[in-house]
N, C-alpha and C positions, 0 to 999 in steps of 0.2 A: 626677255632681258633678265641677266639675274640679279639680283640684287646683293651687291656686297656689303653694305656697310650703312648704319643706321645712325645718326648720333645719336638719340633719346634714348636708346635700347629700347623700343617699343613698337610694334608694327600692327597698326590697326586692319585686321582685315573682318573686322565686325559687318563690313557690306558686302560681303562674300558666301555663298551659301555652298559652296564645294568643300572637297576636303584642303587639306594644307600639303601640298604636294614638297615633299624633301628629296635631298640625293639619295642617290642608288645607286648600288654597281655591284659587280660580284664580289666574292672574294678577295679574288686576285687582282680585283681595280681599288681595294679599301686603300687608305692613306694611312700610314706611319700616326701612331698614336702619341702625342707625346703632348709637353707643356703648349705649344703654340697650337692645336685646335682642344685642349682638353674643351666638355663640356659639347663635342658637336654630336649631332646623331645621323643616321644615315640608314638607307632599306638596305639591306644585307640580300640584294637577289641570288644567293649561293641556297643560303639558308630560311629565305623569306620570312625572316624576322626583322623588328628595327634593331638596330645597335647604336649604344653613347661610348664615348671613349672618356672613358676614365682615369684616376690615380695607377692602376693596376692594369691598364688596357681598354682592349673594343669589349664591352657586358653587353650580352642580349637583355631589352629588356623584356622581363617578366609578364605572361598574360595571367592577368587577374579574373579567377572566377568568381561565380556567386559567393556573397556572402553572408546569404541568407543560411543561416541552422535551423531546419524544421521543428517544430516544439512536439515530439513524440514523448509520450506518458506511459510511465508504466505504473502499475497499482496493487497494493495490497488493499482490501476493504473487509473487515472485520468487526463484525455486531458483537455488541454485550450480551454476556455469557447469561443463562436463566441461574436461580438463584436455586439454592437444595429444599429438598421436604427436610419433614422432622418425623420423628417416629416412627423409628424403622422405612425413613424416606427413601424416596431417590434421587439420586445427584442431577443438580441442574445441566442442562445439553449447553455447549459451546456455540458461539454466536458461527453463527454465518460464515463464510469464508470463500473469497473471491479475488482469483488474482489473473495480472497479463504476462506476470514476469518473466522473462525469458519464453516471452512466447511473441504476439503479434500487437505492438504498443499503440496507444490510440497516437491518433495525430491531431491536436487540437488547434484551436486559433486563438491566438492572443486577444488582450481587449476584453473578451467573451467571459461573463459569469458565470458560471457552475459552481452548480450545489453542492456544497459538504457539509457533512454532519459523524459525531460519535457516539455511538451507542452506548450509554448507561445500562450498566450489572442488574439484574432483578435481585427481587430481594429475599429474602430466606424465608420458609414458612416454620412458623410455630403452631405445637400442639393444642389441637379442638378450636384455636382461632383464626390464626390467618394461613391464606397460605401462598406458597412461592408464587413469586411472578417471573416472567418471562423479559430479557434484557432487550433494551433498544436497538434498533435495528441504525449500521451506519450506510453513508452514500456518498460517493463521489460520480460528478455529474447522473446522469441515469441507471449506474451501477448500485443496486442494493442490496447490500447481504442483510439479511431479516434474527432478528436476535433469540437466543438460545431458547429452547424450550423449560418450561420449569420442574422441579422433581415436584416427584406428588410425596404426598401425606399419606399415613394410614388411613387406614377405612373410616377411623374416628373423627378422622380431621377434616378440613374444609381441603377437595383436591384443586390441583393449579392447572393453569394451561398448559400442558407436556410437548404440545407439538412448537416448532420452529427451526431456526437455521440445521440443529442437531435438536434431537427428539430429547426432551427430559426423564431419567428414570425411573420404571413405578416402583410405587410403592410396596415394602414386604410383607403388611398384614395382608391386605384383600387380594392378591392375586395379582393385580394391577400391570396392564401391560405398560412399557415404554413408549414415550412418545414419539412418533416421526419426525420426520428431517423435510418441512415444508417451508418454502416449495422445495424440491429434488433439485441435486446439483453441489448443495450448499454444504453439507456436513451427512450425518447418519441418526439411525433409531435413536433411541434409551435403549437401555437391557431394560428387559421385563424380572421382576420380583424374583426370587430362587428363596423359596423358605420364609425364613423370615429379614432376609438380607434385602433391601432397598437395592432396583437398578442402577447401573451405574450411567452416566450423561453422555448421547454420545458425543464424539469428538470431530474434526474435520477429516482425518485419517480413517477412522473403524466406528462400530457402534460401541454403546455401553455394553458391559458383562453382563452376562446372563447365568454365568455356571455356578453360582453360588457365592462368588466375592464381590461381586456391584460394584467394580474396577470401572472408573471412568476410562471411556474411549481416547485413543491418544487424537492427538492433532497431527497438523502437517509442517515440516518446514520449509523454510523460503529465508532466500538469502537477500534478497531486496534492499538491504540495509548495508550491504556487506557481509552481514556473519550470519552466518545457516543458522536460524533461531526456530521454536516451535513456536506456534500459536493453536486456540480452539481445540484447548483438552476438555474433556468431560470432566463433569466435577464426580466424586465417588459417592457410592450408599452406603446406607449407615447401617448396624446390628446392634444389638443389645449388648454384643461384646466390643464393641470397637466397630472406627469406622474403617471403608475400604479404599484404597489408593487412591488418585486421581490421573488422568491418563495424563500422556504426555504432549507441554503446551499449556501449563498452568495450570490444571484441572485442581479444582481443591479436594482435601483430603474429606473426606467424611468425619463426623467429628465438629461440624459446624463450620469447618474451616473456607474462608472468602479464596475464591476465583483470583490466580493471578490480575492486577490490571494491566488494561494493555494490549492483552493476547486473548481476549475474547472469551476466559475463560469459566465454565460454568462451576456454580458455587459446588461444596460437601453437604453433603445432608447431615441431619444430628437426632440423636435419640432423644427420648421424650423427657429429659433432666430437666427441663424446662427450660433449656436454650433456644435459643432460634437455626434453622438455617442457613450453613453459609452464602454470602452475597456472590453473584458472578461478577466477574472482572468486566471493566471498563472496554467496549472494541476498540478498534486503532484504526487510522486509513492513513496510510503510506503511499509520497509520489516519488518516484524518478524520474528528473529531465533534466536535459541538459542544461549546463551550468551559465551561459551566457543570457538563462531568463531569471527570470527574481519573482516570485508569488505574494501578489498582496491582499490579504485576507482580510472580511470582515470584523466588525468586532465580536469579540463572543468567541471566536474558536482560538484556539491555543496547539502551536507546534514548535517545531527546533526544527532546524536545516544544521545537515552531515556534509560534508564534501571531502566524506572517505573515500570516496570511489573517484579516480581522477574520468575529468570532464562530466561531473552529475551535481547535481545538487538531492539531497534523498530529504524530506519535509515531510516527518511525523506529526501528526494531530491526534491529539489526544481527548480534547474534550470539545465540547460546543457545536453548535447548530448557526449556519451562515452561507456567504460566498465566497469565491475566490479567485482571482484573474491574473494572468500570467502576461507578464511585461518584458 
């Protein structure tokens, strides 16, 4: 029997566990659209979709798909740069550097805490007392890039740890080689001493110089942010006449001069004036994902969110050690 007409407008068939079976017909059986059925819908057996008849005619309606967005991550992660020798030092090595960008993105799950952290600059060494340290290493979830190696000191002075992400430059008096890039993967050597020139730090690009200028090693770029930017220059060595460049990606100049922050970069070394050290720069860890999630961070670490890039959100961290879960 069919039913035409309802007073209530309401038809309870909550004690029915089938579907709700409506008209059908083909094409050429559809009914003239107009003001006396607007609002009806009908199976379209032509074209086996439903169709309602509208202001404007018969509209198929729309099959709705998932509207689930997978929450895929992409990552820059970048340790703090080692910090430079003194006297006739070597430039501190550039932090770490590890990325997925434009390669194969994680896929993570909402809810779920991971670890982040930013790696702090080591510190400059000074003549016959202290001497450089090696910068923080940063982390996003299980990804670690391990923090710059330090320049050494002269023979006279107390030497630093030279090995890490990029190896620290040796030093010019004692012969001093350059420190490795451990673990491998991460960055490159130190140059080793040329004379009396201080190695230069390596970078995430090349090592430090070795030919006689303790030219910090350059970095690499990555556009992750939007704009092709360097990170993890070596910082340069120092001479008796003047310091030597720093690579490219913030590397500081010799000369005592601090590590860009930020870009992981390893400090200048300084002659024996009685200055210190330049510091290495601060590392960075950089996410992209997509914009329909929000990151809510523990206390303690510190970012900005970009949404230069249409459908991303890109959330720079710059400082602090914490979690962070993605909603």
């Amino acid at each position: 029997m069919a039913l035409t007409k309802v007073s209530t407008g309401v038809v309870d068939m909550s004690g029915n566990t089938g579907g709700l079976v409506i008209a059908k017909g083909t094409e050429t059986q559809r009914p003239t659209c107009d003001a006396s059925i607007l609002g009806s819908i009908r199976e379209n057996t032509t074209e086996n979709k439903v169709e309602v008849c509208t202001s404007t005619g018969w509209q198929f309606l729309e099959e709705v798909g998932p509207t689930f967005i997978p929450l895929t991550v992409e990552y820059l992660v970048v340790a703090g740069g080692g910090g430079g020798g003194n006297f006739d030092g070597g430039g501190g090595g550039a932090g770490g550097y590890l990325t997925n960008f434009q390669g194969t993105a994680l896929v993570l799950q909402s809810s779920t805490p991971y670890d982040l952290s930013v790696g702090y600059g080591g510190t400059g060494g000074t003549k016959n007392s202290l001497a450089a340290t090696v910068g923080g290493n940063s982390q996003f979830s299980n990804i670690i890039s391990y923090g710059g190696g330090a320049g050494r000191n002269d023979n006279n002075s107390p030497n630093a740890q030279d090995d890490g992400g990029s190896g620290g430059g040796g030093d010019g008096g004692s012969g001093g080689a350059g420190g490795s890039a451990t673990p491998a993967g991460q960055g490159n050597n130190g140059g080793s001493n040329s004379g009396n020139f201080g190695g230069g730090g390596g970078g995430a690009g090349q090592p430090g110089n070795t030919n006689g200028q303790g030219t910090g090693g350059d970095g690499l770029q990555n556009a992750i942010t939007g704009s092709n930017i360097y990170y993890a220059g070596g910082g340069g060595g120092d001479y008796r006449s003047g310091g030597a460049a720093g690579g490219l990606g913030g590397g500081g100049l010799g000369n005592g001069t601090n590590g860009t922050n930020y870009r992981g970069a390893g400090g200048g070394s300084e002659y024996y004036s009685g200055g210190q050290g330049g510091y290495g720069g601060y590392g960075v860890v950089i996410l992209r994902y997509p914009d329909n999630y929000t990151v809510n961070k523990s206390v303690g670490l510190t970012s900005s969110v970009s949404t230069s890039v249409a459908g991303y959100k890109i959330e720079t961290f710059t400082s602090g050690t914490g979690t962070i879960t993605f909603a």
